[in-house]
Each structure stands twice: as structure tokens, then as C-alpha cells.
Z-matrix of the N, CA and C atoms (Angstrom, degrees):
N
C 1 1.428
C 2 1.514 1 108.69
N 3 1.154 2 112.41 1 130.62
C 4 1.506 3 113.96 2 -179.76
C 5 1.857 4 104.79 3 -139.08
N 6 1.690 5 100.40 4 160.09
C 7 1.728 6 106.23 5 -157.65
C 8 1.138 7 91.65 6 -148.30
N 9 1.442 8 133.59 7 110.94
C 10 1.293 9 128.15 8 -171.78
C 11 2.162 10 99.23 9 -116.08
N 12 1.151 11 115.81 10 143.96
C 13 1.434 12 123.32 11 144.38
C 14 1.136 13 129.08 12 -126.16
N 15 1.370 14 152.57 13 131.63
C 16 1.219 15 148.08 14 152.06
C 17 1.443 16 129.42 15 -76.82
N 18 1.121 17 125.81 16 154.64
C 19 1.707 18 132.75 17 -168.99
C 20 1.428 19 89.37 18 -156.49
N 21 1.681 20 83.17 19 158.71
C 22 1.600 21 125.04 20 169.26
C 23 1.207 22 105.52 21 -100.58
N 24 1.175 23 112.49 22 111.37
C 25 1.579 24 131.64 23 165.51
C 26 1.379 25 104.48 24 -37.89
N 27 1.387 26 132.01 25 145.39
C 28 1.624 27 155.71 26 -178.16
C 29 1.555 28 97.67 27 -117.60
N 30 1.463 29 85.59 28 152.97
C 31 1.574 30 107.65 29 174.03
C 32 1.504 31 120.89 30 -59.68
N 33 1.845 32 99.18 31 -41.60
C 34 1.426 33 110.34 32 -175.55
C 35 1.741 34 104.30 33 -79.45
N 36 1.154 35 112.96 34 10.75
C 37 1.673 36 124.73 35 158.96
C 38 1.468 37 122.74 36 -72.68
N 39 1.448 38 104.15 37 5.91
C 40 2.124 39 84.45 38 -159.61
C 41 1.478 40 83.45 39 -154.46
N 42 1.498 41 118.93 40 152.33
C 43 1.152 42 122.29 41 -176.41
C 44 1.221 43 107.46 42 -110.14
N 45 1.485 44 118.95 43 166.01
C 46 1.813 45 116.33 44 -154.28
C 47 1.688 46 103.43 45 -49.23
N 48 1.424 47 138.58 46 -23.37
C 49 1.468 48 122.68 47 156.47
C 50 1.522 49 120.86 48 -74.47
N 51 0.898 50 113.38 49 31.43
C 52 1.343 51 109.95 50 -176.05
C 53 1.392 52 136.82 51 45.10
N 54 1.589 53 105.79 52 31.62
C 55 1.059 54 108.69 53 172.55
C 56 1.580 55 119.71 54 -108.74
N 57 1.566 56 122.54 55 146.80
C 58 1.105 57 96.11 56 -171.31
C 59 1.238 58 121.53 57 -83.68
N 60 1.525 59 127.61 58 147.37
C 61 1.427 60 138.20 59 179.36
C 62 1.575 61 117.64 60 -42.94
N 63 1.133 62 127.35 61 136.79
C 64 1.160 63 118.46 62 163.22
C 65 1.207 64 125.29 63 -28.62
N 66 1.671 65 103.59 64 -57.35
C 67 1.359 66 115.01 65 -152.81
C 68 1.740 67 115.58 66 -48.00
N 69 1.879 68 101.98 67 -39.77
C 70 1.129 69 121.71 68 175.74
C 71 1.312 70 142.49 69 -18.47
N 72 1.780 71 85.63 70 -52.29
C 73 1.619 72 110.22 71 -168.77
C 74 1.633 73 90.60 72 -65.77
N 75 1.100 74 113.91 73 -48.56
C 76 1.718 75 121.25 74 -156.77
C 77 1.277 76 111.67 75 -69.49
N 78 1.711 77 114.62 76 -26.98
C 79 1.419 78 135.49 77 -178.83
C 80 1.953 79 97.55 78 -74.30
N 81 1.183 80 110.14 79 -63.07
C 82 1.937 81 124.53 80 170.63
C 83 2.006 82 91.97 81 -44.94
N 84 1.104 83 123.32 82 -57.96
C 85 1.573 84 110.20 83 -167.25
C 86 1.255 85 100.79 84 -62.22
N 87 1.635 86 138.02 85 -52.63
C 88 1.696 87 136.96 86 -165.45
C 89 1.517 88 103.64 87 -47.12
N 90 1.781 89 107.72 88 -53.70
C 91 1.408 90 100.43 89 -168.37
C 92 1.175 91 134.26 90 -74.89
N 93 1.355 92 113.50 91 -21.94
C 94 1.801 93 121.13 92 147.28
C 95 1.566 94 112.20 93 -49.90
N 96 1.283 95 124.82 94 -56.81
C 97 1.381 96 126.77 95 -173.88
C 98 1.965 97 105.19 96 -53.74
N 99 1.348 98 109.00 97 -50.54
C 100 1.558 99 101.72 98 169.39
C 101 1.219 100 116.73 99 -50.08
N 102 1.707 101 118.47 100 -60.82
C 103 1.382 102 130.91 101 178.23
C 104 1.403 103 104.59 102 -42.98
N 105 1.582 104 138.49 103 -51.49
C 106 1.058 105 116.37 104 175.56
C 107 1.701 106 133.72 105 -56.14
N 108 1.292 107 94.56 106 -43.41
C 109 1.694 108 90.41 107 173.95
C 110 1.540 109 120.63 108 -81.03
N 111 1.031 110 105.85 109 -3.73
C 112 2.040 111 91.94 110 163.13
C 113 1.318 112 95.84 111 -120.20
N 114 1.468 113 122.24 112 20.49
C 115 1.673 114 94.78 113 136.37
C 116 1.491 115 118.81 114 -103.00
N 117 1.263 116 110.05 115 2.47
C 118 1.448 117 121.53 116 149.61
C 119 1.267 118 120.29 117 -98.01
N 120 1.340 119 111.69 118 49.71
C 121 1.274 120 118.26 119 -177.88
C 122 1.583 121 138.60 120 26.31
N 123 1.324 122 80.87 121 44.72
C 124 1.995 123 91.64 122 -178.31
C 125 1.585 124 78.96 123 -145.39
N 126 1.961 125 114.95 124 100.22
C 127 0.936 126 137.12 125 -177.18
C 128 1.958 127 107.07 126 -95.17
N 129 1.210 128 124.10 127 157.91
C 130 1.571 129 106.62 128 -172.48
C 131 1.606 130 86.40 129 -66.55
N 132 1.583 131 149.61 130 -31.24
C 133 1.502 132 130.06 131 -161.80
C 134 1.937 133 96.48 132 -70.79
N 135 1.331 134 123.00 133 -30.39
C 136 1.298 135 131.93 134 170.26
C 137 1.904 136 102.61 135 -32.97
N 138 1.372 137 72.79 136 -72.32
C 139 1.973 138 89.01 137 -158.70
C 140 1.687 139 94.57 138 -57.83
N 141 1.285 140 118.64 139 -51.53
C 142 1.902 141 96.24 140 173.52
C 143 1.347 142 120.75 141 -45.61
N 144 1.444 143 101.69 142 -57.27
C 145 2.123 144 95.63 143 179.84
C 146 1.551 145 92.95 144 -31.63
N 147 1.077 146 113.45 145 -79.54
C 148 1.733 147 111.91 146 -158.12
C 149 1.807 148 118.40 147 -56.32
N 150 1.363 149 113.70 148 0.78
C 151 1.369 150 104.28 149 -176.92
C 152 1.119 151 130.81 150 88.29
N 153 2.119 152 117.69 151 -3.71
C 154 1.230 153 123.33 152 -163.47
C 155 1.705 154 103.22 153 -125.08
N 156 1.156 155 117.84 154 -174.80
C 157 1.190 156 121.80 155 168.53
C 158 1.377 157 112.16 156 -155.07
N 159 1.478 158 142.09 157 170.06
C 160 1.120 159 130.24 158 -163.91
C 161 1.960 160 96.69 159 -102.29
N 162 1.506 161 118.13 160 122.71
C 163 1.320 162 134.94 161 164.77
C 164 1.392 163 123.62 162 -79.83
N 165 1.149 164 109.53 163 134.53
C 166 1.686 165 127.35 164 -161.66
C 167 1.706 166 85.23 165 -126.81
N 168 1.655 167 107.75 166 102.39
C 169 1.402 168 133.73 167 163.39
C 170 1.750 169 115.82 168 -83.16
N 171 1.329 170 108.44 169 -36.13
C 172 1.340 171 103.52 170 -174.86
C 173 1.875 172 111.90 171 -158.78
N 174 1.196 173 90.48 172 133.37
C 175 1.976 174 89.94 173 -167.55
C 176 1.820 175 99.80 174 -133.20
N 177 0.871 176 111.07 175 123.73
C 178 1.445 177 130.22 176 163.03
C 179 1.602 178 111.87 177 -89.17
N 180 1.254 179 121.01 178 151.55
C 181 1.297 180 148.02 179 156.94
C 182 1.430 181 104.30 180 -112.01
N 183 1.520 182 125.86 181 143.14
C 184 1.361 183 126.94 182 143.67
C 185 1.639 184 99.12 183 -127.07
N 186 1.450 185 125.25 184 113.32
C 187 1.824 186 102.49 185 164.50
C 188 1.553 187 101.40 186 -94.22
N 189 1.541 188 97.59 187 135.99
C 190 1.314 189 121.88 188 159.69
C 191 1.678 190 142.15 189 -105.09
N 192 1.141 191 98.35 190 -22.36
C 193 1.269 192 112.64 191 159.88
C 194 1.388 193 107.49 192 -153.47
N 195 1.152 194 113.15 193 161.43
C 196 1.845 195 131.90 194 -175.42
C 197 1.725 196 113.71 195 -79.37
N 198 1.317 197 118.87 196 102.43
C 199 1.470 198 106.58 197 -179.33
C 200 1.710 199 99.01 198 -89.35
N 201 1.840 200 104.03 199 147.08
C 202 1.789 201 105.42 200 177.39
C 203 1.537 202 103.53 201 -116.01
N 204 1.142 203 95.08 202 157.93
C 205 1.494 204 110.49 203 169.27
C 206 1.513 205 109.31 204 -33.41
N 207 1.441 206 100.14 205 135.45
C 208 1.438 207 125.80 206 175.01
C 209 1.955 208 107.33 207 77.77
N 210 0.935 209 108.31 208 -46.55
C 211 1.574 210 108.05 209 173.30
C 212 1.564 211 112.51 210 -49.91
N 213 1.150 212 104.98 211 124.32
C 214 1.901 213 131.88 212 -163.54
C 215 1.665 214 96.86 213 -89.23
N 216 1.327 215 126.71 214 122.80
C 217 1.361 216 132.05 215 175.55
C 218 1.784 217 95.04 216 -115.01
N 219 1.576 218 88.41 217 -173.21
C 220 1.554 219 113.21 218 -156.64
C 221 1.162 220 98.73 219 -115.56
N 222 1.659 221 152.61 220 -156.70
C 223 1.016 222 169.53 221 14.09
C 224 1.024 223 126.15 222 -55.85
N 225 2.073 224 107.55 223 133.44
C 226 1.461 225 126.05 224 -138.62
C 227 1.186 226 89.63 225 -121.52
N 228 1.609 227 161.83 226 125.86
C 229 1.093 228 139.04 227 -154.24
C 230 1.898 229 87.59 228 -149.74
N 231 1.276 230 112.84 229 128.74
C 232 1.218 231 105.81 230 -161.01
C 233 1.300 232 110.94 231 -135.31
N 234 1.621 233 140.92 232 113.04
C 235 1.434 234 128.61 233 -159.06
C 236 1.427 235 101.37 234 -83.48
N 237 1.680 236 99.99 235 115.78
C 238 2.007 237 89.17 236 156.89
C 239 1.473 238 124.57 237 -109.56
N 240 1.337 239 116.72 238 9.62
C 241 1.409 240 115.11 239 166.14
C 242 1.466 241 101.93 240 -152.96
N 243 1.502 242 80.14 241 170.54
C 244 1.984 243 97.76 242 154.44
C 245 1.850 244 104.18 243 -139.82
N 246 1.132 245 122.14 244 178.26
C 247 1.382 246 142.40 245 173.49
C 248 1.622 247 100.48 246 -121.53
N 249 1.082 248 86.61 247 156.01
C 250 1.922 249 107.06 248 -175.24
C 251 1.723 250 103.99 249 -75.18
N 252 1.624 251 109.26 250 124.58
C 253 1.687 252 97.86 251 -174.02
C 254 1.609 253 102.12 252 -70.77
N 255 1.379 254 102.98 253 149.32
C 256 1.439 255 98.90 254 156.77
C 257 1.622 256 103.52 255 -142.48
N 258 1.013 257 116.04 256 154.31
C 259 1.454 258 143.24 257 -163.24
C 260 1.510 259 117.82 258 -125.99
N 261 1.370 260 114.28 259 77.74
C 262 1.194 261 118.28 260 171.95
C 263 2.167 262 88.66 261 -114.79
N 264 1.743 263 86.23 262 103.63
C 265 1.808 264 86.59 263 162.06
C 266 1.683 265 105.08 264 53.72
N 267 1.297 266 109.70 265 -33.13
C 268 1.612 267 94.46 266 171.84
C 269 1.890 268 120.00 267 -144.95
N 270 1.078 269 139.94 268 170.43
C 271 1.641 270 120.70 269 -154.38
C 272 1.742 271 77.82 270 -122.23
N 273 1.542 272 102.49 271 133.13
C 274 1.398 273 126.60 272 178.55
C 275 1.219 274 118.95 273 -131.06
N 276 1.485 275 138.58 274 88.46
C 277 1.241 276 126.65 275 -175.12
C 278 1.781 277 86.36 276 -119.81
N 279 1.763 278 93.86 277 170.42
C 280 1.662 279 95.59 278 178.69
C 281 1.480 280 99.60 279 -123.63
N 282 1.422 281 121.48 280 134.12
C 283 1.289 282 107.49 281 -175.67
C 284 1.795 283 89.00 282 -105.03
N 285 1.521 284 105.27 283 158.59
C 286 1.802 285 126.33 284 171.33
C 287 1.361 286 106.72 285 -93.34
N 288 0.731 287 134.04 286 100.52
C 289 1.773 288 125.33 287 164.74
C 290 1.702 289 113.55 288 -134.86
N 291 1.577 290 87.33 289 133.95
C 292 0.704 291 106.56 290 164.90
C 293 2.064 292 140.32 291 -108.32
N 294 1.218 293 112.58 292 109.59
C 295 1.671 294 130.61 293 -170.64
C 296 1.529 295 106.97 294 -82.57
N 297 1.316 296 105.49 295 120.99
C 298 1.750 297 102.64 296 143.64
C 299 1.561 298 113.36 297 -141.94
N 300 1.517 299 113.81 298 154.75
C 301 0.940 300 102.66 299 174.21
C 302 1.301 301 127.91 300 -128.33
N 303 1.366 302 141.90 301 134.85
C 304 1.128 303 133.62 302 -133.78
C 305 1.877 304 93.23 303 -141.93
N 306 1.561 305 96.41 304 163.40
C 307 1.660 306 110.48 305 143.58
C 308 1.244 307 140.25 306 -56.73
N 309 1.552 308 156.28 307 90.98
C 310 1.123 309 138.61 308 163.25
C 311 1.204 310 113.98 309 -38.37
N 312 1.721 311 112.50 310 119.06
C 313 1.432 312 117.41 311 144.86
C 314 1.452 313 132.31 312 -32.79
């Protein structure tokens, strides 16, 4: 299963050399990861009714190439697992995904 969005890079993306910030990339991966679950209909107003929110245990960076100002990238967000729900008083599944984000050709 794969979930792609693209964006236009922002100003507040790139640091006075114009490169973009780390932080960015990681900021571009969260909002696909939201976008995915309320387009699977588990919207962030979803996850309040229920009391939960979605937890980020472990995040990688790899940079591979340098994105610059104004150039519009992708994020490819791709499910490789799930965990078995269990329901003690609260619903815990772990999702696998895997993000990169790249240049459109």
C-alpha cells in the first residue's frame, strides 16, 4: 500500500543558505502520516473522540540528496506492517511505515 502527497517547499523550509532544514523533512513526513489516517478515516478530530492520538516511537532520517528553495518534493509513505489490536481499556495497534521523500521527475 502506498500514499503519496506532494508540496511546495516554503521559505520557512530553508535556512539562510538555502538549504532546507532538517527539521523539515520530518515536519513533510508527520503531515502525510496525518493525511493518511483521515483518509482512512481516522481524522486527528477521530483520535480525540477516543482519547488517543497517533505516537511516533521511532523516526529515521537518511539525506540523500539536497532539496533547494522553491523546488516541490513528494512524500511516498508506504505501509509495511500492522501489530495485532489488543484492547485492554484502550486500542493499540502499531503501524510500519515506511516515508521518503524525493524530487518529482
Amino acid at each position: 500500500m502506498s500514499f503519496q502527497v506532494s508540496f511546495a517547499t516554503k521559505w520557512a523550509d530553508f535556512d539562510p543558505n538555502r538549504h532546507m532544514r532538517h527539521t523539515a523533512y520530518n515536519d513533510y513526513a508527520a503531515e502525510v502520516r496525518v493525511r493518511y489516517f483521515a483518509k482512512n478515516n481516522f481524522s486527528i478530530d477521530e483520535f480525540t473522540l477516543h482519547n488517543l492520538g497517533p505516537i511516533l516511537f521511532k523516526e529515521e532520517t537518511s539525506f540523500r540528496k539536497e532539496i533547494h528553495l522553491g523546488e516541490n518534493i513528494t512524500v511516498n509513505l508506504k505501509l509495511q506492517g500492522l501489530s495485532k489490536t489488543t484492547n485492554v481499556g484502550n486500542l493499540y495497534t502499531k503501524f510500519i511505515m515506511k516515508q521518503e521523500s524525493f524530487l518529482p521527475l
